[in-house]
N, C-alpha and C positions, 0 to 999 in steps of 0.2 A: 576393891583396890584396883588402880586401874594400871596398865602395862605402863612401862617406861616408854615405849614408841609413842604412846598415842599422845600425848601432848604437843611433840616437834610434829607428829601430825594434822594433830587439833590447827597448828598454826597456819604450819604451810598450805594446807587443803581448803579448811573450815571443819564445820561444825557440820553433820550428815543430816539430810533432810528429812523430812517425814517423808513416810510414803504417801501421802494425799497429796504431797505437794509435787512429787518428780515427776506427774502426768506432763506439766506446766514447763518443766525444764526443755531447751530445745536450746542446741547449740547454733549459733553464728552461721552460715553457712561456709563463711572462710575462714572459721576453725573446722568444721565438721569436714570438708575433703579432705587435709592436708591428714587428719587423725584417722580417717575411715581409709583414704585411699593409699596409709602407708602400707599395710598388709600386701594388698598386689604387687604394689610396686617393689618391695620388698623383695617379692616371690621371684620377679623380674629380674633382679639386678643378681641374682645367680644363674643365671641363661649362660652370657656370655663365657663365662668358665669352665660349665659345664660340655658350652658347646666346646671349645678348645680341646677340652677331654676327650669327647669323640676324635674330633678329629687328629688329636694324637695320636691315636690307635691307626688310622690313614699315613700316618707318616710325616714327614716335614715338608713334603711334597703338598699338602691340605691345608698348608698356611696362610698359602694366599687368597682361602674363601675368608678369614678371618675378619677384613676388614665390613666385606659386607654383610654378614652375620651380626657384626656390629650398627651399623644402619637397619638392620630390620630389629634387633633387639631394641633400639631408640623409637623407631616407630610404632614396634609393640607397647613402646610403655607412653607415648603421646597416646593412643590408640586406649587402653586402659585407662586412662587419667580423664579423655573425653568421655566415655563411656559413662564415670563415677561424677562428673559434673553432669551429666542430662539424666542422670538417677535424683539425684540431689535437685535439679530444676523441676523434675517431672512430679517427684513423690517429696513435697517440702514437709510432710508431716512423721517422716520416716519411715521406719517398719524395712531399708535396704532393700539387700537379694531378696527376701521372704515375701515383700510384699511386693517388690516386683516382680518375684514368680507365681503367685498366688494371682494377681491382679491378670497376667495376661496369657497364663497357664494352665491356673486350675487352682485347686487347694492343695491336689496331691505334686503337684510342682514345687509347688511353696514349704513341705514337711520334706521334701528331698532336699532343698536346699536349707534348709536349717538342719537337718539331720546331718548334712554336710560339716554343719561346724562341729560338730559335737566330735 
């Protein structure tokens, strides 16, 4: 008997693949940034608040670093964004951080950086 979700799922997604077949799956390259390189950028766009936070604690007198903390947090994330297109140019077969740490690190780079996700 199968759950009640999984039908509106069956629809909207499809049908799951065999595993023989998802070697062969490889996303678009301009769906693959915008999906991969939401996480950082994500990470990012709680900078500026946090920075505000500190300098809260500085007083109101610290307010007026605020705007250019704002220009380096934009640049951080132009900065991030280029980084995750010359991953994606460089390594088109995937494998991300892991195999870009592995590839010009070592192998014990690459188990740091996936140990990372976990």
């Amino acid at each position: 008997m199968s759950k009640l979700t999984d039908v509106p799922k069956r629809i909207l997604i499809g049908r799951a693949l065999r595993s023989d077949r998802l070697g062969e799956t490889l996303l678009p390259k301009r769906i693959a940034l915008p999906v991969f390189a939401s996480d950082p950028l994500s990470s990012v766009a709680y900078a500026p608040g946090e920075v505000l936070l500190v300098l809260s604690i500085a007083g109101v007198s610290a307010y007026h670093f605020s705007p250019w903390i704002a220009v380096a947090v934009v640049v951080l994330m132009f900065t991030v964004v280029a980084s995750y297109r010359q991953n994606v140019h460089a390594y088109p077969s995937g494998g991300g951080d892991y195999e870009v740490a592995t590839t010009n690190l070592g192998p014990k780079a690459g188990l740091t950086v996936a140990s990372a996700l976990l």
